[in-house]
C-alpha positions as CSV (number, residue, x, y, z in Angstrom):
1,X,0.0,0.0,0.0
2,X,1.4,3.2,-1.1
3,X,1.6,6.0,1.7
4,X,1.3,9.4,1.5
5,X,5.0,10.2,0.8
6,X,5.3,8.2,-2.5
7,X,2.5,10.4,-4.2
8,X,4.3,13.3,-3.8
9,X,7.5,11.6,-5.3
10,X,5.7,10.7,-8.0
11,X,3.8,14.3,-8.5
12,X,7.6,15.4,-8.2
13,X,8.4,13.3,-11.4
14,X,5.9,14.3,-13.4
15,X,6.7,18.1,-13.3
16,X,10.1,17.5,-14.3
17,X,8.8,15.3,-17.1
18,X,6.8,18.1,-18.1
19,X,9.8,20.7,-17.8
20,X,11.9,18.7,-20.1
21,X,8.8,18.7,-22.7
22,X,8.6,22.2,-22.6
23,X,12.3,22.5,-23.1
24,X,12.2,20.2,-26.0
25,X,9.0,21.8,-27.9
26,X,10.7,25.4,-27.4
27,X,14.3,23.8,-29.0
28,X,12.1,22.6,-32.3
29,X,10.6,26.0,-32.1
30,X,13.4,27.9,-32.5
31,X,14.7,25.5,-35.1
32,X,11.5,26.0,-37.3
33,X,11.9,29.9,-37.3
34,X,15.7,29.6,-38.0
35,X,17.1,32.1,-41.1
36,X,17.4,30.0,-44.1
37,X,20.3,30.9,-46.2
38,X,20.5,31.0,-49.3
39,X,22.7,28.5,-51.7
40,X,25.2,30.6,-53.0
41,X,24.9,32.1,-56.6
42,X,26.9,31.0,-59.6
43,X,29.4,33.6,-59.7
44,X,30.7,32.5,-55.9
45,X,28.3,35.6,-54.4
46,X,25.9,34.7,-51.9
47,X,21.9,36.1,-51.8
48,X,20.4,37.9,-49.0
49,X,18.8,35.7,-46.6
50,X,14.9,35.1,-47.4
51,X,12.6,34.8,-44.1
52,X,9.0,33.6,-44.5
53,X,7.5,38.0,-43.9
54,X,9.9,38.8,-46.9
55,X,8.4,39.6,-50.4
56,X,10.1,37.3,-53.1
57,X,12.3,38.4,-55.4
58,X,11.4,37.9,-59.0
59,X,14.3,37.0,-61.0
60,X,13.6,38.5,-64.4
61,X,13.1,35.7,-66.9
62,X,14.5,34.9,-70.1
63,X,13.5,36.8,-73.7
64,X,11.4,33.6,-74.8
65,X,9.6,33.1,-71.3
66,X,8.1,36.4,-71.5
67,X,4.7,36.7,-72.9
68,X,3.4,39.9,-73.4
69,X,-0.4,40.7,-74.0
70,X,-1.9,42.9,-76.4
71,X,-2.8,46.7,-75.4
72,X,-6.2,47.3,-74.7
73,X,-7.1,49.5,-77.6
74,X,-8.9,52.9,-76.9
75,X,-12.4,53.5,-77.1
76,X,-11.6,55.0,-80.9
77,X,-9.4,52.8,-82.2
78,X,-10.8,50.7,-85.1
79,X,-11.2,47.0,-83.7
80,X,-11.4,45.5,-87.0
81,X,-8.1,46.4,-88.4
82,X,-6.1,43.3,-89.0
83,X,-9.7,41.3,-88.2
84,X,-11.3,39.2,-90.8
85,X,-13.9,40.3,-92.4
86,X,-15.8,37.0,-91.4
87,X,-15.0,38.0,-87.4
88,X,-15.8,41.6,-87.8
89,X,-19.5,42.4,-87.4
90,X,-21.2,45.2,-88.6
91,X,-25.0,46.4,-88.4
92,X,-26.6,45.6,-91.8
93,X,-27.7,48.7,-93.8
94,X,-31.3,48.8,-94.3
95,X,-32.4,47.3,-97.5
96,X,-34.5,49.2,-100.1
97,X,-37.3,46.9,-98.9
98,X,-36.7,47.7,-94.9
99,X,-36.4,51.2,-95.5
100,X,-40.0,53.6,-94.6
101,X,-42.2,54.4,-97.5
102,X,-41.7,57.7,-99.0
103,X,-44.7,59.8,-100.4
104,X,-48.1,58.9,-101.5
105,X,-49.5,56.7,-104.2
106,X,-48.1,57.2,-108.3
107,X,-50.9,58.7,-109.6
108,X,-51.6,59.2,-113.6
109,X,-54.2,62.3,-114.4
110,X,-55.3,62.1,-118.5
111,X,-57.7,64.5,-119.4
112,X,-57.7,67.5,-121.9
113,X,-56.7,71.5,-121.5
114,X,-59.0,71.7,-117.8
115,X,-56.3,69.6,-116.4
116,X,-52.9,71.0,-118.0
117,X,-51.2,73.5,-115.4
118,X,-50.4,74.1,-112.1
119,X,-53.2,75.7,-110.7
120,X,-55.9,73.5,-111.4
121,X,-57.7,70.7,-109.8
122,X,-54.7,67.8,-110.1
123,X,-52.9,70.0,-107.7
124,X,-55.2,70.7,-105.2
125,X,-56.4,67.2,-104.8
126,X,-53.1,65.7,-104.8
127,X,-51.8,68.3,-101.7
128,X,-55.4,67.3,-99.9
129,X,-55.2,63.3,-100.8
130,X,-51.8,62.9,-100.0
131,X,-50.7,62.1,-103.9
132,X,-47.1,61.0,-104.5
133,X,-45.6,61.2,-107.9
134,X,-48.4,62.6,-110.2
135,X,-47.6,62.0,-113.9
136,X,-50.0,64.0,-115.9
137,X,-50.8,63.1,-119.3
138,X,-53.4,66.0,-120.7
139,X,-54.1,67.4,-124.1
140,X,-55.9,70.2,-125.2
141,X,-58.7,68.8,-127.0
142,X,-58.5,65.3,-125.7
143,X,-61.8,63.3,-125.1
144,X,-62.9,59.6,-125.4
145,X,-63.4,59.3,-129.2
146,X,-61.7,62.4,-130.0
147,X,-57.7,62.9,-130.6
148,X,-56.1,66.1,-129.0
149,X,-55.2,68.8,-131.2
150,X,-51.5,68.6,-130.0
151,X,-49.1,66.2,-127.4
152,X,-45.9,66.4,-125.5
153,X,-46.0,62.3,-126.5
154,X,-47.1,59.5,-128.1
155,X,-49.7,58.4,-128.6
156,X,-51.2,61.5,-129.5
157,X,-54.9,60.1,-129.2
158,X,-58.0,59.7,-127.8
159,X,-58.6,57.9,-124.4
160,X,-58.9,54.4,-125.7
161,X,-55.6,54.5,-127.6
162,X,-54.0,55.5,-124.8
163,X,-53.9,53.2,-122.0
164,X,-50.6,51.8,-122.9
165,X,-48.9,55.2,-122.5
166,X,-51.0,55.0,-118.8
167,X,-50.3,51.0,-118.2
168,X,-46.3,52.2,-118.5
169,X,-46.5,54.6,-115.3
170,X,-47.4,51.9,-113.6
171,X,-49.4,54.2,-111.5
172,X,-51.6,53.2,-108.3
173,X,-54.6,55.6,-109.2
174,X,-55.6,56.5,-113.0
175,X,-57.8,60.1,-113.1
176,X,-59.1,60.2,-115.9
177,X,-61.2,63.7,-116.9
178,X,-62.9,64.6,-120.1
179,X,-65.6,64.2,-122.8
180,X,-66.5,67.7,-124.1
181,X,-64.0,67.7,-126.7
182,X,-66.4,64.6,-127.9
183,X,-69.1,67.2,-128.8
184,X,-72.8,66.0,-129.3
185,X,-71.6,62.3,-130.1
186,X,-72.3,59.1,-128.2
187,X,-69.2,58.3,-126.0
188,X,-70.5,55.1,-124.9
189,X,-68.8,52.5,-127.2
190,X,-65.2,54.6,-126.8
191,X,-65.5,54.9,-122.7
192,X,-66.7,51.5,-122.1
193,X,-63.4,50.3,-124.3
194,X,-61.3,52.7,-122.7
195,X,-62.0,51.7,-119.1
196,X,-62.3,47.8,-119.8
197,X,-58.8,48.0,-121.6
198,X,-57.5,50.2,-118.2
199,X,-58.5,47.2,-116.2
200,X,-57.0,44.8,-117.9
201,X,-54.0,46.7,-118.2
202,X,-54.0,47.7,-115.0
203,X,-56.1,45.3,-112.7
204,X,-54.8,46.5,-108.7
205,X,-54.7,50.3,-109.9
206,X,-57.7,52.5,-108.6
207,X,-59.7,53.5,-111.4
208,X,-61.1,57.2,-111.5
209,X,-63.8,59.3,-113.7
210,X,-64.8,62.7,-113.4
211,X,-67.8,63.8,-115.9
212,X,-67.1,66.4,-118.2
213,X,-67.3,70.2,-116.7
214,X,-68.0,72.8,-119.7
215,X,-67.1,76.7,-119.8
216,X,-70.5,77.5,-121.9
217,X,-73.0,79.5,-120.9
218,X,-75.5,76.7,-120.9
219,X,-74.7,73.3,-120.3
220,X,-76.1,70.8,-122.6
221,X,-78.2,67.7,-122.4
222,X,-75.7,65.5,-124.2
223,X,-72.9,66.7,-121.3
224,X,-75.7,64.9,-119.2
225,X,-75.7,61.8,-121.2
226,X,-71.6,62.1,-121.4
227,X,-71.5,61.9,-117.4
228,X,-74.2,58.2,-117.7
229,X,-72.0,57.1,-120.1
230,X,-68.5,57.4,-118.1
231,X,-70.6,56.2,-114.8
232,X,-71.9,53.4,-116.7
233,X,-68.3,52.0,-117.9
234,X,-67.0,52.7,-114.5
235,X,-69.4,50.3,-112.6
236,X,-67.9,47.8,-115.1
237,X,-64.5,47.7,-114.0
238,X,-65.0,48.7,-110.2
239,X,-63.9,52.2,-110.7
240,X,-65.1,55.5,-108.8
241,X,-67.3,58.1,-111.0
242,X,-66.9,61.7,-109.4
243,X,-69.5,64.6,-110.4
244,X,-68.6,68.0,-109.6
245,X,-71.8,69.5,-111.5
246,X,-71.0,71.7,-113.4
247,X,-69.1,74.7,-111.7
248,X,-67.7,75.9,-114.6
249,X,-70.5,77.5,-116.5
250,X,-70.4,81.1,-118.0
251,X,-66.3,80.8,-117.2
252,X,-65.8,81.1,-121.4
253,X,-62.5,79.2,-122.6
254,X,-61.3,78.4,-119.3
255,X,-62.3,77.3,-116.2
256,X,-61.9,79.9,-112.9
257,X,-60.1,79.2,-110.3
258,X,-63.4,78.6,-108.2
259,X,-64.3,75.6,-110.9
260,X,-61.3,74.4,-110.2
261,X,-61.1,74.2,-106.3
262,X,-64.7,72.2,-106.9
263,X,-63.9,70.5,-108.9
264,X,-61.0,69.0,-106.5
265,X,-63.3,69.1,-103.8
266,X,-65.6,66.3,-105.7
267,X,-62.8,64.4,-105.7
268,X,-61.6,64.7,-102.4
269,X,-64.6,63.6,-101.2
270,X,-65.4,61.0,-103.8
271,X,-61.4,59.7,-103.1
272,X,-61.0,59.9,-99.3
């Protein structure tokens, strides 16, 4: 049985146990966080001692070890020089077809001397409908089975003979305005051939008659049988008969400028 005195011999043991481990872990301490030296360099010199809180030296490297990157280029410089064309992208210029409509529809007038000038009906309407190109084709004297007296171009005839000259404007409206040229004849036979031949030539294109308009002092029946006529042929093909009365009376070789402006007015209205 173990007294009293050999528990404090062996307490006595155990602290200098502990002493020498303390010793010992302090020796491999001190070791750890020993200078290293460097090896010395080539030439016989020897480097500066590195410790662990030093920043490294970077040796400079060799020519063919060094990579270099490009230069950021500036905010003007052209990116796609030296780029193939395949790499480089460019925003695509808007084709003829993405491109935003310009003007109003192509519009042929054909009439005779009431619609020749700039200060007649064709360019009222066309300012108040919107018109785009407006290709105008009157003659003095032209009417439905009469020839004009003279033209800037051929065909230099009646109404009937002239739808190719119209069909080649390719226009989206056709105006057509006349008949007292025709005098005191039937128009019938010449309108309705004129305005079926327009069709078929041109069969999307708006189709347009206005009844004839005379300067006389009196206005005679067969102008009235002139306008039933043209309506007639009209109704045929689809197309649109305008009447402005007849606004123009008393106004002798010409018609006024207030014939005129009615004369647009029916077709705004008839048109919009």
């Amino acid at each position: 049985m173990r007294t009293p005195r050999d528990f404090g011999r062996l307490s006595i043991i155990g602290l200098i146990v502990l002493g020498v481990l303390a010793v010992v872990l302090a020796a491999a301490a001190l070791l750890m966080n020993r200078p290293i030296e460097a090896e010395p360099a080539p030439g016989g010199t020897s480097s500066a001692a590195v410790t662990p809180s030093s920043d490294p030296v970077i040796e400079s490297s060799p020519p063919s070890v060094v990579v270099s990157e490009p230069a950021t280029p500036s905010p003007t410089a052209d990116v796609s020089e030296g780029v193939p064309p395949a790499v480089v992208e460019t925003s695509p210029e808007p084709s003829a077809s993405e491109s935003p409509a310009v003007g109003g529809p192509t519009v042929v007038v054909i009439g005779d001397s009431y619609s020749i000038g700039d200060d007649t009906w064709v360019t009222t309407a066309a300012e108040a409908l919107g018109w785009g190109e407006v290709v105008n084709f009157s003659s003095p004297g032209r009417g439905y089975i009469t020839a004009p007296r003279a033209c800037d171009f051929t065909p230099c005839a009646d109404f009937a003979r002239s739808v190719g000259l119209v069909a080649d404007a390719d226009p989206d409206v056709v105006v057509t305005f006349g008949g007292v040229a025709d005098g005191d004849y039937s128009i019938r036979p010449g309108a309705d051939a004129y305005y079926a031949s327009l069709r078929e030539a041109l069969p999307d294109a708006e189709i347009v008659g206005i009844a004839p308009v005379t300067t006389e002092d009196v206005a005679e029946y067969w102008l009235t049988l002139h306008g039933r006529s043209i309506s007639a042929a009209l109704d045929a093909v689809d197309g649109v008969f305008v009447s402005a009365g007849q606004p123009g009376l008393g106004d002798g070789t010409s018609l006024s400028a207030e014939a005129q402006d009615a004369i647009a007015a029916a077709v705004v209205e008839a048109l919009s």
